[in-house]
C-alpha positions as CSV (number, residue, x, y, z in Angstrom):
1,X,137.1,8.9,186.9
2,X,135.0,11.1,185.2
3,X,136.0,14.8,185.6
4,X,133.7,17.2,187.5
5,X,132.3,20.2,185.3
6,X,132.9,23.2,187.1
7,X,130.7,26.3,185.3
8,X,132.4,29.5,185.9
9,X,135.8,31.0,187.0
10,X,135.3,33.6,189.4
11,X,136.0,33.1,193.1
12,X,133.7,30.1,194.3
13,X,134.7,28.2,191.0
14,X,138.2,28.8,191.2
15,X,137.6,27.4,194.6
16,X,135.6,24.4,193.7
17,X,137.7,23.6,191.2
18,X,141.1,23.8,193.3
19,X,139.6,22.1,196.2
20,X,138.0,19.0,193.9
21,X,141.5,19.0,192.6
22,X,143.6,19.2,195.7
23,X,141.6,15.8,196.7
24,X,142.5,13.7,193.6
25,X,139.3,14.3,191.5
26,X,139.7,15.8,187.9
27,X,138.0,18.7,187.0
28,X,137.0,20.9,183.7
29,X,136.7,24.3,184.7
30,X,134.5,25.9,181.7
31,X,135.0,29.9,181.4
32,X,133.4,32.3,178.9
33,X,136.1,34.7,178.9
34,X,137.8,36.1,177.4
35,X,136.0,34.6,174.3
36,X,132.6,36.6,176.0
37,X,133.1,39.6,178.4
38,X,130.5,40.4,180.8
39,X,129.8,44.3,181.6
40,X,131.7,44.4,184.1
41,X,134.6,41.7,183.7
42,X,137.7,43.8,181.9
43,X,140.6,40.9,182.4
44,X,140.7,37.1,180.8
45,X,141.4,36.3,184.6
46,X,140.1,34.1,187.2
47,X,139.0,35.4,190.0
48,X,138.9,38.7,189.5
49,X,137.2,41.1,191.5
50,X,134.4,43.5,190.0
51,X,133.3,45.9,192.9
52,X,135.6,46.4,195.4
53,X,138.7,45.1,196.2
54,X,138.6,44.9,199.7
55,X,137.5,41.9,201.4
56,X,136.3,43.9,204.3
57,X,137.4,43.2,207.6
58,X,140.2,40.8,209.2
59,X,139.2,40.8,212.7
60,X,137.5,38.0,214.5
61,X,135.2,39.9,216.1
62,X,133.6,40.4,213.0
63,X,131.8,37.0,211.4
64,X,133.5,37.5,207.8
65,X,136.7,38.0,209.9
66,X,135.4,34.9,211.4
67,X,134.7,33.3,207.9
68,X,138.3,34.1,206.5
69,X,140.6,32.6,209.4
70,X,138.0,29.4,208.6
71,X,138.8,29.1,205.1
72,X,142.7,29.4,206.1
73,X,142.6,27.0,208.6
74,X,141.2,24.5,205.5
75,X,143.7,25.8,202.9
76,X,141.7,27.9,200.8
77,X,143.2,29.1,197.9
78,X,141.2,32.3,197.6
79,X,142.1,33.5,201.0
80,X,146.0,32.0,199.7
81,X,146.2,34.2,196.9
82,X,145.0,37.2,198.7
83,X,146.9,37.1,201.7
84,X,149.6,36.9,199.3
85,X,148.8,40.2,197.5
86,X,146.8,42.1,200.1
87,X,147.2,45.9,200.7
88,X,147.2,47.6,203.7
89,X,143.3,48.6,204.7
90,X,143.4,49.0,208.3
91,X,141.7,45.7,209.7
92,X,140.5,44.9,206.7
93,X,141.7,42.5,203.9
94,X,142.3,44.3,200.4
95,X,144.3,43.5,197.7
96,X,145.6,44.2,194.7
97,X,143.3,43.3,192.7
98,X,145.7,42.5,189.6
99,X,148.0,40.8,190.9
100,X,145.8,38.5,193.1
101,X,143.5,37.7,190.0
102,X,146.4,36.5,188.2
103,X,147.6,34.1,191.0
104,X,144.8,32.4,190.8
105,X,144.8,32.1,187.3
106,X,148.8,30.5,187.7
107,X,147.2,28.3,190.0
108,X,144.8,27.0,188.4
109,X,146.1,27.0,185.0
110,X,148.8,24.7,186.5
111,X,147.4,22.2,188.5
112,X,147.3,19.0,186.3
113,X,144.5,18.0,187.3
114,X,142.2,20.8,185.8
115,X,141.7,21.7,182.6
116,X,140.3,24.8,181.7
117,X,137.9,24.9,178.4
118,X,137.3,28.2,176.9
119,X,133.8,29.3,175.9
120,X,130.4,29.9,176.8
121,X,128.1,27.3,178.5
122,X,124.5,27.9,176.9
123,X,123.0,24.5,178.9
124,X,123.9,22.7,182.1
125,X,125.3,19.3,181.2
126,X,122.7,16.3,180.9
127,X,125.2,14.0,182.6
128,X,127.7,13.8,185.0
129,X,128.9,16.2,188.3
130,X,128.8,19.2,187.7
131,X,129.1,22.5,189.9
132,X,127.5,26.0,188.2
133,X,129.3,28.8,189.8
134,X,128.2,31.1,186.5
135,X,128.0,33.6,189.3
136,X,125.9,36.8,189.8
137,X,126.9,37.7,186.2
138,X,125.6,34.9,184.6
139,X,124.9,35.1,180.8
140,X,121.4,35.2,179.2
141,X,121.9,31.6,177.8
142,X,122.8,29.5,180.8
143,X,120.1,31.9,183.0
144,X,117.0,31.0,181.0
145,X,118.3,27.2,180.8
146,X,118.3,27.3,184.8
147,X,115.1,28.9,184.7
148,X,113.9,26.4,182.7
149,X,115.3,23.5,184.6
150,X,113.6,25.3,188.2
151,X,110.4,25.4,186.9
152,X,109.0,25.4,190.0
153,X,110.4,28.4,191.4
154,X,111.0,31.9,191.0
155,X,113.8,32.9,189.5
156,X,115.4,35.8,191.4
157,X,117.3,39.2,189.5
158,X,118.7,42.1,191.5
159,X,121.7,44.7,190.4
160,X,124.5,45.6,191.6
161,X,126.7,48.2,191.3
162,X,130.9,49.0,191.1
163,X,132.5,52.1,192.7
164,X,134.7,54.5,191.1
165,X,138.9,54.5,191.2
166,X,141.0,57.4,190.8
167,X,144.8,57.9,190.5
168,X,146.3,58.7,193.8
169,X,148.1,61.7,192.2
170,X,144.8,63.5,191.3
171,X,143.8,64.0,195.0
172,X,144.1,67.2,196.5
173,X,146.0,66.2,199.9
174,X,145.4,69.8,200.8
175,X,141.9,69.1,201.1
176,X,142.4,65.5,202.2
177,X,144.3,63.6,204.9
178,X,145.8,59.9,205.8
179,X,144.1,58.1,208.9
180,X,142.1,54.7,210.0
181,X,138.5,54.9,211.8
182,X,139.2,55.6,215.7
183,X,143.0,54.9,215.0
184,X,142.3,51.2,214.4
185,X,145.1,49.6,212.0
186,X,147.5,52.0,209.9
187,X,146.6,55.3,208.7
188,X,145.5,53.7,205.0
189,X,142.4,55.6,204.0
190,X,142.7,59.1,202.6
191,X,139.4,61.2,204.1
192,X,138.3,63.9,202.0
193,X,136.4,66.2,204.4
194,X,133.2,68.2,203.7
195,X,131.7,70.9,205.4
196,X,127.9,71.5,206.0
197,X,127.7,74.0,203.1
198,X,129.7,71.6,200.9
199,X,127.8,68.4,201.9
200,X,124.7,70.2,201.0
201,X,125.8,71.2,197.6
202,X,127.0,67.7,197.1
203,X,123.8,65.8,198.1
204,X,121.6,68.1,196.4
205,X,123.8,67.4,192.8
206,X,123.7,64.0,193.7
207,X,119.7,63.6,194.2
208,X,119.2,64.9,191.1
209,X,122.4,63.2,188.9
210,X,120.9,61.5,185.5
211,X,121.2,57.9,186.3
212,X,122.4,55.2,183.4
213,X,119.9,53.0,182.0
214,X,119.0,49.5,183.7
215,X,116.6,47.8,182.3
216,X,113.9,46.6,185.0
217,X,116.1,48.5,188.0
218,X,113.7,49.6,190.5
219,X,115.2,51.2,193.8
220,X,112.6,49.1,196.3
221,X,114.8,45.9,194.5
222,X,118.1,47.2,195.6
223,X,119.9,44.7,197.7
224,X,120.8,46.6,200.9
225,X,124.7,45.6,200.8
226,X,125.7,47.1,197.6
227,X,123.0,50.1,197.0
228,X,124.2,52.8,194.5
229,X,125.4,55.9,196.7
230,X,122.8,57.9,194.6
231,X,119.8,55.9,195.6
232,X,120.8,56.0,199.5
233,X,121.1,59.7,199.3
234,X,117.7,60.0,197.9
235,X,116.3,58.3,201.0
236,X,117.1,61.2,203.2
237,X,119.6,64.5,203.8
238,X,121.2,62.8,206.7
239,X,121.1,58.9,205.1
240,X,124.7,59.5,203.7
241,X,126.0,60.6,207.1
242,X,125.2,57.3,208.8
243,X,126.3,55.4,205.8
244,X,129.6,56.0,203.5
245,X,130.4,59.4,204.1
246,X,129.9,58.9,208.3
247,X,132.5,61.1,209.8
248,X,131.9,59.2,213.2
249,X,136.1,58.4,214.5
250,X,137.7,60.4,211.8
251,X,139.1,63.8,213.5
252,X,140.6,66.1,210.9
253,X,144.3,67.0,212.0
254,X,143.9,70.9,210.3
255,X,140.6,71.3,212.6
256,X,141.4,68.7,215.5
257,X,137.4,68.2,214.8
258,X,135.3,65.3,213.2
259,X,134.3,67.3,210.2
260,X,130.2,67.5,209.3
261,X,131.2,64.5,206.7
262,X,133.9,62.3,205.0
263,X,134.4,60.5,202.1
264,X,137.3,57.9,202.0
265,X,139.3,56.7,199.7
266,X,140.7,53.0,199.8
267,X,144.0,52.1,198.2
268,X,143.2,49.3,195.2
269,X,146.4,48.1,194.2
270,X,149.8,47.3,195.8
271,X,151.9,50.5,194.6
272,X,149.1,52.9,196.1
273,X,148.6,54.4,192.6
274,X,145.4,54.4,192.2
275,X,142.3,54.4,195.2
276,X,138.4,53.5,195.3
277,X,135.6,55.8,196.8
278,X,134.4,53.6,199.5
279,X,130.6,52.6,199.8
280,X,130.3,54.9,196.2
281,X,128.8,51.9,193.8
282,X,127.3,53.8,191.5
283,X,124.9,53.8,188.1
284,X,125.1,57.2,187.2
285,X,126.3,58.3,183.8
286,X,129.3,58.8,183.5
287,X,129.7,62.4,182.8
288,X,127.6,62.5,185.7
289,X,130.0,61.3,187.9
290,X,132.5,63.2,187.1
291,X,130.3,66.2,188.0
292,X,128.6,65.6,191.0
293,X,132.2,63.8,192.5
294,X,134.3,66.3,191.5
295,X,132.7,68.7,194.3
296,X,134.4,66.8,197.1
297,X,136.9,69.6,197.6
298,X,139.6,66.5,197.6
299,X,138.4,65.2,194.3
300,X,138.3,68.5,192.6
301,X,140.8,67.6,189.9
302,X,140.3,64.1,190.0
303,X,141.7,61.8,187.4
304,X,138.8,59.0,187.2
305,X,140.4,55.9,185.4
306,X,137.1,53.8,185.7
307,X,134.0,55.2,186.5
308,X,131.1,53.0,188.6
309,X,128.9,50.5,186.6
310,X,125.7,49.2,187.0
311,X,125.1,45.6,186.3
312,X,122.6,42.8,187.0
313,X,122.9,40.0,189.7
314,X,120.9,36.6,189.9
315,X,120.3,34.8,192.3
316,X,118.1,31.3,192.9
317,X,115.3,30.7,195.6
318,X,117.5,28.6,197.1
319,X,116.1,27.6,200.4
320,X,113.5,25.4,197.8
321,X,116.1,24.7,195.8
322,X,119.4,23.5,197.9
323,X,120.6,21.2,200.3
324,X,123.0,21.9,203.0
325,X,125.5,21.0,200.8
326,X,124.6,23.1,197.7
327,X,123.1,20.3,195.8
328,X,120.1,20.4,193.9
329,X,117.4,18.3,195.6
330,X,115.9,17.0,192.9
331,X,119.3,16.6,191.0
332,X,121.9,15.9,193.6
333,X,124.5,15.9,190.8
334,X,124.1,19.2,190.2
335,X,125.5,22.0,193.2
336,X,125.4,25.9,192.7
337,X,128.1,27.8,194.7
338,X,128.8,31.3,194.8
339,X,126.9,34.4,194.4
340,X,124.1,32.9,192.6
341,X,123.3,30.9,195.8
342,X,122.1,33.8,197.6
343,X,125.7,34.3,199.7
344,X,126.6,37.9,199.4
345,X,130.3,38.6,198.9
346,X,133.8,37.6,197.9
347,X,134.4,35.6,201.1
348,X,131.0,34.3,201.3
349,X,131.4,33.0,197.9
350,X,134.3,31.4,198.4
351,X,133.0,29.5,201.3
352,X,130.4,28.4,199.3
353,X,132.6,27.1,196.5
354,X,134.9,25.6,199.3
355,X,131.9,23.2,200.8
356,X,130.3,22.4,197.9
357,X,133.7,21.3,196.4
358,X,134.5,19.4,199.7
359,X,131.1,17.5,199.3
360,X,131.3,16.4,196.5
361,X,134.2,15.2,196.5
362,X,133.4,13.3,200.0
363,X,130.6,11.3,197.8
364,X,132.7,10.6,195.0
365,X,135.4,8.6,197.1
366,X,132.6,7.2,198.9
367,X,133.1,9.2,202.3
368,X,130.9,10.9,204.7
369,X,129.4,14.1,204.5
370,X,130.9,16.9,206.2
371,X,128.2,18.3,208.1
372,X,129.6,21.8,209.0
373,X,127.5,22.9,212.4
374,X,125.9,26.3,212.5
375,X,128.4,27.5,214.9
376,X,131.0,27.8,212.5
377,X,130.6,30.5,210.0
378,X,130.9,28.1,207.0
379,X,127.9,25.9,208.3
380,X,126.0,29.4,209.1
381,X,125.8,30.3,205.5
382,X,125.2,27.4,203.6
383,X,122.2,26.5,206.5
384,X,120.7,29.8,206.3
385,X,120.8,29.3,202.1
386,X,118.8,25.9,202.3
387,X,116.6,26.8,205.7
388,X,113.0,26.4,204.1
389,X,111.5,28.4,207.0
390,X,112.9,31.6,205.3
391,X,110.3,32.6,203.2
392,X,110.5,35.8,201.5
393,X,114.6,34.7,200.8
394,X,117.4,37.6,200.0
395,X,120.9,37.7,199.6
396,X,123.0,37.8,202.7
397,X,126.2,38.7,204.2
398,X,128.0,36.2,206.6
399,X,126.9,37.7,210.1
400,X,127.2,36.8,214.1
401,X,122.9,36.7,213.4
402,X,123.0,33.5,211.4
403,X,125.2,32.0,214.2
404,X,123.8,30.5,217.3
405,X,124.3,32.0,220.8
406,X,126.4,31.3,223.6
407,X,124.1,30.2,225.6
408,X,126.1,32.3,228.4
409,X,126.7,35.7,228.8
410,X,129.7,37.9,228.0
411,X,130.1,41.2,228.6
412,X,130.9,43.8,225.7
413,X,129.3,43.7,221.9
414,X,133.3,42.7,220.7
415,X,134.2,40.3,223.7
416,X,131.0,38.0,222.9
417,X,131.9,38.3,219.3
418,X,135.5,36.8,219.9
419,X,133.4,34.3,222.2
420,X,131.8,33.5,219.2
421,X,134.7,32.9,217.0
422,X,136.6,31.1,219.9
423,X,133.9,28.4,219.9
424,X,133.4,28.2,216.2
425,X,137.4,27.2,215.6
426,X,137.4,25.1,218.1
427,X,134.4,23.1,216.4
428,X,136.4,23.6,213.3
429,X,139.2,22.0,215.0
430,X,136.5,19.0,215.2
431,X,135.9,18.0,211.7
432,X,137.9,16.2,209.0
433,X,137.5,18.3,205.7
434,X,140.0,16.1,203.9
């Protein structure tokens, strides 16, 4: 058997690739790095996360808690590697982002049945299977050639942007204190308090911070999920307060008070050394950002070991474009998975490498498709990403919203939610993925 050509190395290829492996069928996994960096790739590893390194929350009664217990349940190797090298976040699911990147590198690197070729793809492959999960990243090259190869359709660019980490020594704990939202979990984020006087200050420096140069960035095309701290604080006093620096559950032990607002800080590898600034994605400059951050009174002295970047995302009209399965229609040899689908996240994208991998390697022993239903999480998000209805089509986050009702009531926003992920296992339960 031929081997399938999976573009790309990040999380939904790694996943393709293991899952198309794990079922018998061969597979060259084709990585630019580290022979080509993009701007915001620093490692030669798969997998590795660019943003943050939290893959938010672990809870079923949340539909990307929903999507992760999914992926488990099938043997995921993403949700593998990162249970193995997670960090404590409360309910959510972080991890060192080091040490999980390079498990799945080992793994991949040692299954005999990939092989990983070095380089940069410029074309997609005339013949054969192939996956592209170039991801949201993708370089100039192999973006024009899909462009040219969807000539019917727009081709889709939004940015995204990477928050700052700091050494956990550098934070004032005077000015700081351990705790989780409302209690929930262990005590793993460090809140740095601010006062009226001192949140004023801070959003006023921040309004007016010199932003970094992005070519063609335009705040209207900001993609709600990962919008530059900067540009939500322009879009009101107040905007920050309901957003990343909402103080809403967080009491401060000196003042036994929820303080007029909080940044937090997330832990972003195992040994607790060094910490992100939660919901801070940022394109400043960076002299900028040391500036305007450094007036949390926590972050005073703060040792910055990587500032935030600003970098562009791409993503295909894919509702014209896919199936249900994340093949082309036109060119049912071809799938996309991953970011550049139009499924927003590290989970999502897994998901999307998962299916697509399952798929196709359903067709290629001569079985069945898997035809996840819309109750499940999985099925959600690759139906919403081929539903032609959707017309003006954007990036999305797995949500309950993209999930059918129950069809009965249940009492409680949290009860019906768990209602929701009750059903969707059990129809999980259903289906042979093999």
């Amino acid at each position: 058997m031929e081997p399938v050509i999976v573009i790309g190395a990040g999380l939904a290829g790694s996943e393709a690739a293991w899952q198309l492996a794990q079922r018998g069928i061969p597979v060259e996994l084709r990585e630019m790095k580290p022979e080509k960096m993009t701007p915001a790739h620093h490692t030669p590893w798969f997998g590795e996360l660019v943003c943050s390194n939290s893959l938010r929350s672990d809870q079923l009664e949340n539909a990307v808690g929903l999507l992760k217990e999914e992926l488990r349940r099938m043997g995921s190797l993403i949700l593998s590697c990162a249970d193995e090298h997670r960090v404590e976040a409360g309910g959510a699911l972080a991890v060192d982002r080091h040490g999980f990147a390079q498990a799945v590198t080992e793994k991949i690197r040692s299954h005999p049945l990939i092989t990983v070729v070095e380089g940069e793809v410029e074309h997609l492959p005339a013949e054969g299977q192939v996956v592209v999960a170039s991801g949201p990243l993708t370089s100039d090259a192999l973006a024009e050639d899909i462009k040219a190869f969807f000539p019917e359709s727009h081709y889709l660019n939004f940015f995204d942007a990477a928050a700052p980490l700091v050494t956990f020594e550098s934070v004032d704990m005077d000015s700081a204190f351990f705790a989780s939202r409302y209690d929930k979990g262990t005590p793993d984020y460090i809140n740095c308090p601010l006062t009226a006087g001192e949140y004023e200050a801070f959003w006023t420096e921040l309004c007016a911070a010199q932003e970094a140069e992005v070519h063609g960035f335009e705040d209207k095309n900001v993609f709600e999920g990962c919008m530059p701290v900067e540009v939500m604080a322009r879009r009101g006093h107040d905007t920050l307060c309901y957003g990343p620096l909402k103080p809403r559950g967080l009491k401060d032990p000196r003042t036994g008070k929820e303080p007029f607002a909080v940044v937090q800080l997330r832990k972003d590898n195992a040994d607790g050394t060094i910490y992100n600034l939660v919901g801070f994605q940022t394109h400043l400059k960076w002299p900028e950002q040391r500036r305007v951050f450094s007036m949390i009174p926590a972050l005073r002295n703060a040792e910055f070991v990587r500032y935030g970047v600003m970098h562009r995302n791409t993503y295909l009209d894919s509702p014209r474009l896919l199936d249900r399965y994340y093949r082309v229609k036109k060119a049912p040899r071809i799938c996309f998975a991953g970011q550049i689908t139009g499924v927003e996240g590290y989970v999502e994208s897994t998901a999307s490498g998962f299916l697509a991998a399952v798929e196709l390697s359903r067709r290629l022993r001569g079985l069945p498709p898997v035809d996840f239903p819309q109750e499940t999480a999985t099925g959600a998000l690759a139906l919403y990403i081929s539903n032609e209805t959707v017309t003006d089509f954007q990036p999305m986050n797995v949500n309950f919203g993209i999930i059918p009702p129950l069809g009965y009531k249940v009492k409680g926003k949290r009860n019906k939610n768990a209602e929701l992920s009750r059903r969707a296992l059990e129809k999980l339960a259903e289906l042979d993925a093999e």
